[in-house]
C-alpha positions, 0 to 999 in steps of 0.5 A: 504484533497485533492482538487483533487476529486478523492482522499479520505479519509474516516476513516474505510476504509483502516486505513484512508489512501488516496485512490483512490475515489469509491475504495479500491486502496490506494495511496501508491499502485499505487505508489509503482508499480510505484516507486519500481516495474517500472509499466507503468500508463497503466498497473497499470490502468489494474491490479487495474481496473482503469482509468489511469486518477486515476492513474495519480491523486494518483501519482500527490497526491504523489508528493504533499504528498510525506512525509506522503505517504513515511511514511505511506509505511515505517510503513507498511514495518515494520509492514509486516517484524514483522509479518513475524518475528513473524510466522518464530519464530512460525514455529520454535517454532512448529518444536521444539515442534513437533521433541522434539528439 
């Protein structure tokens, strides 16, 4: 997958999408804190434990994978919207159930 050592892939674990070696930090996780939300290499390292040297190797897997990562992300977006969709029609569901309306 990654001539990179220090990015796997191993199905079963996180759906088989890249990752960081000997962590369950997938590489659209390092970049989206770095893309979307303007997080430093220094602290992505901090809040994922990491050294930034695997930071760096997830974002340099990124640009070689952008298109399969960017999907990987667009589907996962979806996926999160849905279920979102989903509990605020339960809630309302529940509160008509609940109040008679």
């Amino acid at each position: 997958m990654s001539a990179n050592p220090e990015i796997v892939s191993t199905p079963g674990v996180n759906s088989g999408k890249p990752r960081i070696a000997g962590t369950r930090v997938r590489v659209q996780d390092v970049v989206y804190y770095s893309e979307r939300a303007g997080w430093s290499v220094e602290k992505i390292s901090e809040a994922f434990n990491l050294r930034p040297e695997q930071v760096q190797a997830a974002l340099a897997y990124y640009a070689q994978h952008k298109a399969e990562i960017d999907q990987d992300m667009s589907q996962d977006e979806t996926f999160a919207r849905q279920v979102a969709g989903q509990s605020a029609a339960a809630k309302r569901r529940l509160k008509a159930r609940l109040t008679g309306r």
